[in-house]
C-alpha positions in Angstrom: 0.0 0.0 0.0 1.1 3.3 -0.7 0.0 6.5 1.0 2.4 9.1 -0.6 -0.9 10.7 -2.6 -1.8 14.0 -0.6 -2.8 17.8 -1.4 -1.0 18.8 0.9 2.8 18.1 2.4 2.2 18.9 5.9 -1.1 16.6 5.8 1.3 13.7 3.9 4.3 14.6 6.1 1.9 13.9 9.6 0.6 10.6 7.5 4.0 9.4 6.7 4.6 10.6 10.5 2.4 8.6 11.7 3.0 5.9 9.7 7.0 5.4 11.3 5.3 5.5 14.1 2.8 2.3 13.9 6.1 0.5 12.7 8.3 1.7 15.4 5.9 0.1 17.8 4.8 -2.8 15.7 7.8 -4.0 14.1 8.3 -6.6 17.3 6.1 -9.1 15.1 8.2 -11.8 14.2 6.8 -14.7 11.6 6.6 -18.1 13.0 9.9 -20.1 12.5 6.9 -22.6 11.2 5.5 -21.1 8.7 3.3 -23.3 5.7 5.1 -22.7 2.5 2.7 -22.2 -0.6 4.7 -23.4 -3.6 2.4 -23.4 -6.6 4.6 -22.9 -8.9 8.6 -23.4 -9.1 10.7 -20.2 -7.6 14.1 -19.9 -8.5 16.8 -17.6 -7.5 18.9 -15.1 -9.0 21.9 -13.0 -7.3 21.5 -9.7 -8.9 22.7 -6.0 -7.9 24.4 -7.9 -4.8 21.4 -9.8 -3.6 19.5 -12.1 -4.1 15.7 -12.2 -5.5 13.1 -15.0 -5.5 11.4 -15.4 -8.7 8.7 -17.5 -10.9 8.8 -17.4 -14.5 6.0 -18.7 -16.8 5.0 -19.2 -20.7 7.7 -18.8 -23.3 8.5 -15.7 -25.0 6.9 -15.8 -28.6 5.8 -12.4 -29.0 8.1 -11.2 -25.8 9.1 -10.8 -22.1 6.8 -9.3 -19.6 8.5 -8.5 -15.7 5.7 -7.5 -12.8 6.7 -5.6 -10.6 4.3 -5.8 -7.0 3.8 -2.8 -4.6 5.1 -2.0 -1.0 5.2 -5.1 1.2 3.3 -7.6 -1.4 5.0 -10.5 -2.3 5.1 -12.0 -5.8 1.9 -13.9 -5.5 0.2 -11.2 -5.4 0.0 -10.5 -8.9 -3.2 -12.9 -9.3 -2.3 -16.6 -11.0 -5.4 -16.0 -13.5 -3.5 -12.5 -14.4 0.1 -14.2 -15.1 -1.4 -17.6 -17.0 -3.4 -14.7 -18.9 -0.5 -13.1 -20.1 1.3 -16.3 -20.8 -1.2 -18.2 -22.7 -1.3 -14.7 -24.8 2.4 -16.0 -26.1 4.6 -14.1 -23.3 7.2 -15.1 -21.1 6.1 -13.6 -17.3 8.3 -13.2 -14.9 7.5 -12.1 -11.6 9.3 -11.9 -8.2 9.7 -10.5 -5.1 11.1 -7.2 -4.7 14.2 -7.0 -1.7 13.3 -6.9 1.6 10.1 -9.0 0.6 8.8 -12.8 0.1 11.9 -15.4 -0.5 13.8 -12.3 -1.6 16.8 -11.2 1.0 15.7 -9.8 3.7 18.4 -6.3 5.2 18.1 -7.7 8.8 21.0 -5.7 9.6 19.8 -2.6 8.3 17.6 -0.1 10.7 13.8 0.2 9.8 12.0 3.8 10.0 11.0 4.8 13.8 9.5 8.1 15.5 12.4 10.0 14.8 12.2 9.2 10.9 9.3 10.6 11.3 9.9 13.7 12.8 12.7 13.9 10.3 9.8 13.8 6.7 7.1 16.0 9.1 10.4 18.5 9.3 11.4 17.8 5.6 14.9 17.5 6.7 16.9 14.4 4.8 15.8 11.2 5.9 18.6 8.9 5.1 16.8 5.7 3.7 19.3 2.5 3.5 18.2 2.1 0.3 15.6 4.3 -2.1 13.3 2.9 -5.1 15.8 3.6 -8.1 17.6 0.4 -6.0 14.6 -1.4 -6.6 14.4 -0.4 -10.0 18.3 -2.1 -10.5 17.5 -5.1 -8.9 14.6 -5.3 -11.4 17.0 -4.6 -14.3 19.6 -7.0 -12.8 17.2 -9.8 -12.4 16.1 -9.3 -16.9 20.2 -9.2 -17.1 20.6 -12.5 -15.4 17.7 -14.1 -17.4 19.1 -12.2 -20.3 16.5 -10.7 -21.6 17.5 -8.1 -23.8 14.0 -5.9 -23.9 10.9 -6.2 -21.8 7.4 -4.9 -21.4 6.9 -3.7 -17.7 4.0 -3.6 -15.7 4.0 -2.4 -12.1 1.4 -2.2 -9.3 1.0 0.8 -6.8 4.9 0.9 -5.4 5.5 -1.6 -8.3 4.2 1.3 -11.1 6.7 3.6 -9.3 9.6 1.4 -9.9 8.0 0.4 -13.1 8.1 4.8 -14.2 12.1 4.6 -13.1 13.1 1.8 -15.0 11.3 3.1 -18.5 13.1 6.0 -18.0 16.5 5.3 -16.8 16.7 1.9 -19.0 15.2 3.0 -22.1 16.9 0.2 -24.0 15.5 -2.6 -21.8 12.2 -1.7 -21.2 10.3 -1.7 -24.4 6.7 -0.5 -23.1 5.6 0.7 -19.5 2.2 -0.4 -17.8 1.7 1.6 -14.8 -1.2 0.3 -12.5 -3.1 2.3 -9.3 0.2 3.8 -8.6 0.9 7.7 -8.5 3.7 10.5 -10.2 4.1 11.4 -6.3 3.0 15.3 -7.0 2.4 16.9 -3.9 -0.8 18.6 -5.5 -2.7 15.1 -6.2 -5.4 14.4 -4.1 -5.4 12.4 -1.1 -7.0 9.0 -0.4 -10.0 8.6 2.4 -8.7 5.3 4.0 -7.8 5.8 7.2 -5.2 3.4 9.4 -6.3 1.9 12.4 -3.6 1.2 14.2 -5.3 -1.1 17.2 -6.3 -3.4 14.7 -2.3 -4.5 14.2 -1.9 -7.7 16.5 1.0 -9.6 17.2 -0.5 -13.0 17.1 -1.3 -14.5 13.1 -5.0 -14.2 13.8 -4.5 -10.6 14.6 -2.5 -9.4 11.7 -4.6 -11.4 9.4 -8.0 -9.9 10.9 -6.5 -6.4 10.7 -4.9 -6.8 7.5 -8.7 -8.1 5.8 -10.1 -5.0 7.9 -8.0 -2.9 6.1 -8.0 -3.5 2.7 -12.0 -3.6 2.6 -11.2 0.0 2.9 -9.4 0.1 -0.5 -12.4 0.6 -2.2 -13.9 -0.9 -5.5 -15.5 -4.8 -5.0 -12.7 -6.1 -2.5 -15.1 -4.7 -0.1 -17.5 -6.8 -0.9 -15.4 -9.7 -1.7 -16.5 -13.0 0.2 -14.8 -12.9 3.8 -13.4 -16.6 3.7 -11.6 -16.1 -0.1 -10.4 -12.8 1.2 -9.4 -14.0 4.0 -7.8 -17.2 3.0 -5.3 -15.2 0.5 -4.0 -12.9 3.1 -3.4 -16.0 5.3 -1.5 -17.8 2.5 0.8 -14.6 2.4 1.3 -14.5 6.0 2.2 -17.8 6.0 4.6 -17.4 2.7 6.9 -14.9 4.6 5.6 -12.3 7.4 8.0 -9.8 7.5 7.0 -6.0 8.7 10.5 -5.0 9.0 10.9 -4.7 4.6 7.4 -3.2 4.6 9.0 -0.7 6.6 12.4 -0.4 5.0 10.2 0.1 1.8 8.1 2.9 2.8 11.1 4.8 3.9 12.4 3.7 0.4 9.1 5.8 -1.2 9.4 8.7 1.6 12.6 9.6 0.6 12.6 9.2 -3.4 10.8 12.3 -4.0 8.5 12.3 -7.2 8.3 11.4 -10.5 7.3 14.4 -12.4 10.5 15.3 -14.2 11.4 12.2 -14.6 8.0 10.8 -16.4 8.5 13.8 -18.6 11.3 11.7 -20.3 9.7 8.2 -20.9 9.7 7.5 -24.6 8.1 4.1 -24.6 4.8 3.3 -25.3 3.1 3.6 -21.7 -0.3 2.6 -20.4 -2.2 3.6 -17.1 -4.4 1.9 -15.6 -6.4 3.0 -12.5 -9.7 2.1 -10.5 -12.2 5.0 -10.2 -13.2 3.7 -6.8 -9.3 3.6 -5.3 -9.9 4.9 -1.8 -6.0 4.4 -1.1 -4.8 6.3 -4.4 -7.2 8.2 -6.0 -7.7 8.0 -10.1 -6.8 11.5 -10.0 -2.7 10.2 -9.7 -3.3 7.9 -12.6 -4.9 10.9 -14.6 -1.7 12.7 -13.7 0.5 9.9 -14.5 -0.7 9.8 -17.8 -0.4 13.4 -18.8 3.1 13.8 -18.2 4.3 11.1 -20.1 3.5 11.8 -24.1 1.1 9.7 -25.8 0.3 7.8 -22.7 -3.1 5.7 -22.9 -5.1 5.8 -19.6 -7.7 3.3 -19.2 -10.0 4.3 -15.3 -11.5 0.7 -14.4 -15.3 1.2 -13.5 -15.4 -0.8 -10.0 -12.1 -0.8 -9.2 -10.4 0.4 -6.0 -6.7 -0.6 -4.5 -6.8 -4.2 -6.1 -6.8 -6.0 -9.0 -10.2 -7.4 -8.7 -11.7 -10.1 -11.0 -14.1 -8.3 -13.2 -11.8 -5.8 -14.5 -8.9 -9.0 -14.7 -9.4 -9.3 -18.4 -9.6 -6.0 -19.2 -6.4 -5.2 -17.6 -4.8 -8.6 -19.4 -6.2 -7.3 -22.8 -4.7 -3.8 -22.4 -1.5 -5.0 -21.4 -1.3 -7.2 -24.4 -2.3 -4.3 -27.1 0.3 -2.1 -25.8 3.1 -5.0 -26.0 1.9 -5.8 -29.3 2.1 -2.5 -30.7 5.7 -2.8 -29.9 6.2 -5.8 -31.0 
């Protein structure tokens, strides 16, 4: 989830605030050393940028290569199975994988994570010294296509995932062949910002309690997930929890967005064919950061989702699989 949409940089600075603050005091969670490992598919590893990150790759690479890219603290899984064996049975190679500090991906145990005095730093706007910012998750994203060797890629990112996604069009130009951006943001302090409201009692230390307060939470996101059946809903969050629990990169990863700064300049200089994609009913990021998205970046194609909030949800699935495959197509 990402919360860096606001109208206003002291309202997003006492956010962000209190934000370092939840994690400061919640960051004690440790996942069980027992945790049920959900291996649908076969992950492989690949020591890139001087880590190491956890990946699945489907489908073979007839008409090309596409790499998703997931948002702050969401593990590779969540990019939806139906989404990835979508793209693949469309004649793509799809690679997804979890971004550092997430997942199966290493985990920075040595490194600090944000606490009250990061955030009295961002509320002060006074450097905030991150161990590591988003352009490094944009080069472990380029590293991982390098150690597959995959000369030219279409990427599609999700929420923190589309802000990684913006750096690497525009930094890589001759890697990345088209850019997807999903319900993710430019970062301009003047964008709107979203209605859903944290409520910190609901984070528990026990599984029951982070999974209750998680499925609280992102009922909040807007769109059909709020109505989505409690058991499914349920039941995935569980199956990530039990995958890897790990508050401390969720952390590290918010600091990482808090302290990159926007996008605005540098969306000005994608060349690539580039899609948007946003849910009109995104409580978390409003559709007015897609809009905004798309404007900067020239000749930019934004699609707003009737329906959708801060999820990929299953009406709007093929929609989002057929848009993505027009714009790699017009490449290829």
């Amino acid at each position: 989830m990402q919360l860096i949409t606001t109208n206003n940089k002291n309202i997003m600075r006492h956010l962000i605030f209190s934000l370092f603050i939840l994690f400061a005091l919640c960051l004690s969670v440790s996942a069980s050393a027992n945790q049920l490992r959900h291996v649908e598919y076969p992950t492989y590893t690949a020591y890139v940028n001087g880590l190491s990150i956890a990946y699945q790759d489907f489908g073979k690479s007839t008409n090309g290569t596409i790499l998703l890219v997931m948002g702050l603290g969401a593990q590779l899984i969540t990019w939806n199975d139906e989404l990835v064996l979508g793209l693949a049975d469309a004649g793509y190679r799809v690679i997804r994988f979890d971004n550092r500090d997430i997942g199966w991906s290493e985990k920075f145990n040595d490194l600090p994570t944000p606490g009250i005095v990061t955030g009295i730093r961002y509320k002060l706007g006074l450097s905030l010294a991150a161990p590591y910012k988003l352009d490094d998750m944009a080069a472990d994203a380029y590293g991982l296509l390098e150690h597959l060797k995959i000369e030219r890629a279409h990427v599609v990112g999700a929420s923190m995932g589309g802000m990684i996604a913006q750096i690497m069009a525009a930094k890589y130009p001759e890697r990345i062949a088209s850019l997807t951006s999903i319900m993710s943001t430019s970062g301009a302090e003047h964008l709107p910002e979203g209605s859903v409201e944290i409520d910190f009692s609901a984070s528990g230390k026990s599984r029951d309690e982070v999974i209750s307060g998680t499925v609280a939470l992102v009922r909040k996101f807007g769109g059909s997930i709020g109505t989505m059946d409690q058991d499914l809903l349920r039941q995935r969050i569980a199956r990530a929890y039990d995958r890897s629990h790990y508050p401390d990169g969720s952390a590290r990863q918010l600091w990482a967005i808090a302290d990159s700064g926007d996008r605005v300049e540098l969306l000005k200089t994608v060349k690539q064919p580039t899609l948007v994609l946003h849910g009109k009913q995104d409580t978390l990021i409003p559709f007015q950061a897609g809009e905004h998205t798309a404007e900067l970046v020239k000749g930019a194609k934004l699609v707003l989702l009737d329906g959708m909030g801060h999820s990929i949800d299953q009406a709007n699935m093929p929609i989002i699989v057929k848009e993505i495959v027009e714009l790699a197509a017009t490449v290829n």
